[in-house]
C-alpha positions as CSV (number, residue, x, y, z in Angstrom):
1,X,72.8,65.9,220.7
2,X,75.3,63.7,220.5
3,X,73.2,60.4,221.4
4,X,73.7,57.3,220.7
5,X,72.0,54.0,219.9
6,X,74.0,50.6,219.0
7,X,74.2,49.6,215.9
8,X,77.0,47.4,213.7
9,X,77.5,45.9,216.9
10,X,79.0,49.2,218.2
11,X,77.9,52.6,219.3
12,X,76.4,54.8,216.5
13,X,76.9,58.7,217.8
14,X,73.4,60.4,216.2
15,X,74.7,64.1,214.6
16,X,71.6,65.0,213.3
17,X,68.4,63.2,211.3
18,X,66.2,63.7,208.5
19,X,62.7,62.9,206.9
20,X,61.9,61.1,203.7
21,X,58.6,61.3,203.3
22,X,56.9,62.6,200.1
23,X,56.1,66.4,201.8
24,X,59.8,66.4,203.2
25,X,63.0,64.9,202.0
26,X,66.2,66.1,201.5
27,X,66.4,68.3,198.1
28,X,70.0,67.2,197.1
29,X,68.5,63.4,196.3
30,X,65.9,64.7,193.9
31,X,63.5,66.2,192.1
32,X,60.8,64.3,193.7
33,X,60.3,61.6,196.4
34,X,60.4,58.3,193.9
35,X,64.0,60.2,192.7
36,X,65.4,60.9,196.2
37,X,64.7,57.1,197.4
38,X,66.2,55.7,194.0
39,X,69.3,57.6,195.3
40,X,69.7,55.7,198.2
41,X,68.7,52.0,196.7
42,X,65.4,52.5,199.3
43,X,61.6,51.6,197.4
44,X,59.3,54.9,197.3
45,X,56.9,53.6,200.3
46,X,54.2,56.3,200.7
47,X,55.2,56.3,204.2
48,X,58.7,57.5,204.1
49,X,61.8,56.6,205.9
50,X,63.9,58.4,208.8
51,X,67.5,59.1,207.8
52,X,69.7,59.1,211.1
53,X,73.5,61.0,210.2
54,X,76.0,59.7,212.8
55,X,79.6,58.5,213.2
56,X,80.7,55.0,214.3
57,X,83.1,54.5,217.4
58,X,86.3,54.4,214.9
59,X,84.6,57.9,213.5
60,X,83.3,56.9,210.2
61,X,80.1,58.3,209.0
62,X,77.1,56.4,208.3
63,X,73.2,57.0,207.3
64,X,70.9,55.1,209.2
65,X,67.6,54.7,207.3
66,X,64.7,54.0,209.6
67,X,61.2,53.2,208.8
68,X,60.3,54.7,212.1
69,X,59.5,57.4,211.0
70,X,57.2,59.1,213.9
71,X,60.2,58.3,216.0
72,X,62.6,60.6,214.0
73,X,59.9,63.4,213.6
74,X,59.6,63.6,217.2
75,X,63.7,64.2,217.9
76,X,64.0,66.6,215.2
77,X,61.0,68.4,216.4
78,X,62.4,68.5,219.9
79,X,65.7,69.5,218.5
80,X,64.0,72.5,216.6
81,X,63.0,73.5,220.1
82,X,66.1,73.6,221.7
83,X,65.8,70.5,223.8
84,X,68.1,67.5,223.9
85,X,66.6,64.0,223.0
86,X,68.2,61.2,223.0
87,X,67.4,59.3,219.6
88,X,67.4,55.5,220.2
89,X,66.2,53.3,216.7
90,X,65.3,49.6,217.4
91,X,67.3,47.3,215.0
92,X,64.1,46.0,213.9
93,X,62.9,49.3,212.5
94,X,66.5,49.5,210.5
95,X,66.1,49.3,207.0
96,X,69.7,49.9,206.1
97,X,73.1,51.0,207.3
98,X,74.6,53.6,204.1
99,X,78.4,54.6,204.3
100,X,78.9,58.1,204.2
101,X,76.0,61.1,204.6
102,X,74.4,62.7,201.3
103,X,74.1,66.2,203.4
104,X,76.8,68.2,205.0
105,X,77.2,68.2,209.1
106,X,79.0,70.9,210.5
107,X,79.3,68.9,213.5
108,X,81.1,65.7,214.9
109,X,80.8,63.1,218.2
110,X,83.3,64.1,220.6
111,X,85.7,61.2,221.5
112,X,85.9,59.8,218.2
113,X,88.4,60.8,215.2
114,X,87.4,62.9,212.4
115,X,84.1,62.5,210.5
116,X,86.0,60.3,208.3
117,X,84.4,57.8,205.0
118,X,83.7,54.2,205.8
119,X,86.4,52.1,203.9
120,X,83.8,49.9,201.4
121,X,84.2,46.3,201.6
122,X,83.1,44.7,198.3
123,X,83.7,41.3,200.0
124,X,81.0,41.9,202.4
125,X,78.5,42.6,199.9
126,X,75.0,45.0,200.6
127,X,75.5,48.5,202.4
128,X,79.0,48.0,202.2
129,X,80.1,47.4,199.3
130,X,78.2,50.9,198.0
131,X,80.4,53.5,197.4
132,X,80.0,56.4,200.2
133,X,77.4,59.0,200.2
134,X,78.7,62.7,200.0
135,X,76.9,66.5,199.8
136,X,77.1,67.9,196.5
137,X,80.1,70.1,195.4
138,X,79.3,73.8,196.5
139,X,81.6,75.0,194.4
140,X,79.7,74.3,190.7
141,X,75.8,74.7,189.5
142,X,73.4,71.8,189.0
143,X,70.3,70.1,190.2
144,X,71.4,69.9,193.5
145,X,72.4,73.0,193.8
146,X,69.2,74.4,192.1
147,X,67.0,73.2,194.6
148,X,69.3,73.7,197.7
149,X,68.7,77.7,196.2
150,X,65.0,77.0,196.4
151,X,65.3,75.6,199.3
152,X,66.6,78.4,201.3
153,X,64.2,81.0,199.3
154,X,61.3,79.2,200.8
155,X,63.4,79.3,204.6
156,X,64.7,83.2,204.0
157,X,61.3,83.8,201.8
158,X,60.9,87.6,203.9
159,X,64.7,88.6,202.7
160,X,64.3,87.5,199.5
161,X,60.5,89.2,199.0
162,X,62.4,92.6,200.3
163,X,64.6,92.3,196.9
164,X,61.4,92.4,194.9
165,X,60.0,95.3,193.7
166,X,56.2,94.9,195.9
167,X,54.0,96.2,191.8
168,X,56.6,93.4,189.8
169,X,54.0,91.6,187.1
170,X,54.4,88.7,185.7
171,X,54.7,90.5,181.8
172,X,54.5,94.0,181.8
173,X,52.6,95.2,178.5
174,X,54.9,94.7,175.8
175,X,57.3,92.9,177.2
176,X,57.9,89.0,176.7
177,X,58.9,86.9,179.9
178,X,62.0,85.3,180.2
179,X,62.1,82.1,177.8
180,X,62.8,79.6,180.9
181,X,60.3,81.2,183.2
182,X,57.9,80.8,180.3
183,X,58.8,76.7,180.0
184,X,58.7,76.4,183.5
185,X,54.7,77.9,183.8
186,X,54.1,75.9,181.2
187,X,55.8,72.9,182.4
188,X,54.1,73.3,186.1
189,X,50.6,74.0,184.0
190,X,50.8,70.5,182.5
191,X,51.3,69.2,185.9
192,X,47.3,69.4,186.2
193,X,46.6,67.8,183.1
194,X,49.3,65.2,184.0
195,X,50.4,65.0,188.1
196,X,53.8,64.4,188.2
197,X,55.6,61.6,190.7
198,X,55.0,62.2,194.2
199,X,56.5,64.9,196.2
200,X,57.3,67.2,193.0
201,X,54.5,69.7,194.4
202,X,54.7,70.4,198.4
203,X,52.8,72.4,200.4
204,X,53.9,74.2,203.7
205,X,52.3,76.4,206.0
206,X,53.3,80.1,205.8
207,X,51.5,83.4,207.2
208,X,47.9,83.1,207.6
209,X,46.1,81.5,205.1
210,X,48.7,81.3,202.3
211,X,51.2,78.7,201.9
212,X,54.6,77.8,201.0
213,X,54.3,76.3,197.6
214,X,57.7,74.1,195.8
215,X,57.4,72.8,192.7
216,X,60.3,70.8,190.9
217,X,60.5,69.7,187.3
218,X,63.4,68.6,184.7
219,X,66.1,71.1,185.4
220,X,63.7,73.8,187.1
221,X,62.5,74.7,191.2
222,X,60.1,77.1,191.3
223,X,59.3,78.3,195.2
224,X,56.0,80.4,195.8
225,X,53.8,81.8,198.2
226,X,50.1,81.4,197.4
227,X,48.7,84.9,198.3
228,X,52.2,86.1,196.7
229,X,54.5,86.3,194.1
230,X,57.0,83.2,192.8
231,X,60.9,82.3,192.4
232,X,62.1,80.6,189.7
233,X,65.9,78.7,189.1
234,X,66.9,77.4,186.4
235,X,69.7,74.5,185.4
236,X,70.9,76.7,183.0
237,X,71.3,80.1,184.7
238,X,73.6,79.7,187.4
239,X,73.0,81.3,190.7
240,X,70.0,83.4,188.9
241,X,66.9,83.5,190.8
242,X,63.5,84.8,188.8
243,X,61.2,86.6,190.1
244,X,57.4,85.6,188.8
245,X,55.0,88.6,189.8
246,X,51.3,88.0,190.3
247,X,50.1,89.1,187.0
248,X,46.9,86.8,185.1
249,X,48.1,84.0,185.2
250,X,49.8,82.8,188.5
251,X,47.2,83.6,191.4
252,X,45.5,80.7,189.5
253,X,48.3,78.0,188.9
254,X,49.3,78.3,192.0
255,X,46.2,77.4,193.5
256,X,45.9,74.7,191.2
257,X,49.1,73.3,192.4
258,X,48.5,73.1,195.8
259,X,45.4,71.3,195.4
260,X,47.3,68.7,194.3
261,X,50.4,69.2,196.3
262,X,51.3,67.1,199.6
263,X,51.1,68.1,202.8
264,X,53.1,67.7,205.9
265,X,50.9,65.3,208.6
């Protein structure tokens, strides 16, 4: 990377892409699948989109949304591995052109100015006339932020287990659990009574058999390893993360859950 492919009837210099598909898409937008698409105007389709971050020949930043979406999983695989691909989207497979990125880049085309926002033309109407996309504000707590802390639990899941003392229980005798770990169990519980929109239970591989369980819920991320123990943030505890020990009760919820969780093709 850089590539390029035209688009606006100018060069489009590709930074990096995305999926949004129900098993993968971009935390920041959502709780679940439904939630992320509603934030970018773009109809839940089961099967998912290809968000393309890149700058425009004066600079500007755009997201490209793609319904090609084999196309995208195939550069950012190749990417993953170290090897350059040049990512090339057909205007027919565009869906739409979105000012600004909802994720932050760390990088930017060479030969172009500064990653800059797209000046919104309400004249023109459509993609244009939207205000900008932008990452969330590092600096405060909320439900972005929430699941951007799941979300590197489940990446750093090791560094994180290694904080955990390896006999922790769910409730030792005696002892009550938190209050918001308790709503969340119970919350995730009435997931199999009631399944929840798509994508707020994924599954990913892990270490042999087990898997990488995320589940998301009103103001809650809970990430978990089947064969393991569970993390829990909260809204309303900033920064906290909860550990869940095995205990009773979660060797079987988890399971549960990941019956009904989707799965990465």
């Amino acid at each position: 990377m850089p590539a390029t492919e035209e688009s606006r009837d100018e060069a489009l210099y590709v930074l990096t892409a995305v999926l949004l598909t129900p098993a993968q898409f971009p935390s920041v937008l959502g709780d679940d699948y439904p939630e992320a698409c509603a934030a970018l105007g773009l109809e839940p389709y089961d099967t998912g989109y290809g968000l393309v971050l890149g700058q425009d020949g004066g600079g500007a930043r755009w997201t490209v949304v793609t319904d090609d979406v084999s196309l995208v999983a195939i550069a950012i695989a190749t990417w993953d591995c170290g090897m350059e691909y040049a990512l090339a989207i057909e205007d027919r497979t565009v869906v739409a052109s979105l000012p600004g990125w909802p994720l932050a880049v760390a990088v930017a085309a060479p030969g172009v100015p500064a990653p800059h926002d797209p000046t919104p033309d309400p004249g023109l109407g459509g993609d244009a006339s939207r205000a900008p996309l932008s990452p969330p504000d590092s600096e405060r707590w909320g439900p972005a932020q929430r699941r951007l802390g799941a979300d590197e639990i489940a990446l750093q899941w090791a560094i994180w287990r290694e904080q955990v003392d390896s006999d922790v229980t769910f409730v030792s005798p005696g002892e009550k659990p938190h209050g918001g770990v308790r709503r969340v169990l119970e919350e995730a519980r009435g997931y199999l009574d009631s399944p929840p929109p798509l994508g707020r239970i994924r599954s990913a591989f892990a270490s042999g058999d087990a898997r990488t369980l995320r589940a998301d819920g009103p103001g809650w991320s809970m990430v978990a390893r089947t064969d393991d123990i569970a993390f829990v943030l909260l809204d309303d505890a900033p920064g906290e993360v909860l550990p869940v020990g095995r205990g009773p009760e979660l060797p079987g919820l988890l399971t549960a859950l990941d019956k009904l969780a989707v799965r990465p093709h």
